[in-house]
N, C-alpha and C positions, 0 to 999 in steps of 0.2 A: 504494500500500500504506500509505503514512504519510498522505497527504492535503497533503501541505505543496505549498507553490506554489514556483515559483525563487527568491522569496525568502527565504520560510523554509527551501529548503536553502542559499542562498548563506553567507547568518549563520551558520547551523549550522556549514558549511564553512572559514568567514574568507576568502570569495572575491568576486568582483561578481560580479553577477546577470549579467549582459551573459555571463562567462563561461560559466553554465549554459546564457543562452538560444541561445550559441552553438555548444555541446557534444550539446543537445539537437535540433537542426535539422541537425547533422552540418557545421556552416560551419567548424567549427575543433575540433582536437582537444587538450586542455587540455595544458598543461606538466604534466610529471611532480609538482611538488609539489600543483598544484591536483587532478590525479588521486586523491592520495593521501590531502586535505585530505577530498575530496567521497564519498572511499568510510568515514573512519575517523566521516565527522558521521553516515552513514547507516549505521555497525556498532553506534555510540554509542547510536543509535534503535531498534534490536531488527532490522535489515536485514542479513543475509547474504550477501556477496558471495563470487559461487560462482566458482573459476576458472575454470569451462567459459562463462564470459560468463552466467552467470543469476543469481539474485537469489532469497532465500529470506526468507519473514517469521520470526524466532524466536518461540517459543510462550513465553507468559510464564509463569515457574513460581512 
């Protein structure tokens, strides 16, 4: 939806990439702050995060 690679959410997030690439392939499930870190860089970006586990783009106004 944003186009960004695990870099550019790593930075966005103040996390390692290693983290993302590992969170993404299901090898490990992040520490609660890194959770928290990767959902507020992707709310920051116009990303939704919906309690039911989904993900919505915000319309920009």
């Amino acid at each position: 939806m944003l186009g960004w690679s695990q870099d550019d959410l790593a930075r966005a997030a103040n996390v390692a990439r290693q983290t993302i690439a590992d969170f993404e392939r299901g090898a490990r499930t992040p520490i609660a702050n890194n959770i928290l870190a990767i959902v507020n860089a992707l709310e920051r970006a116009g990303i939704e995060v919906l309690p039911s586990n989904g993900i919505l783009l915000r319309k920009s106004r």
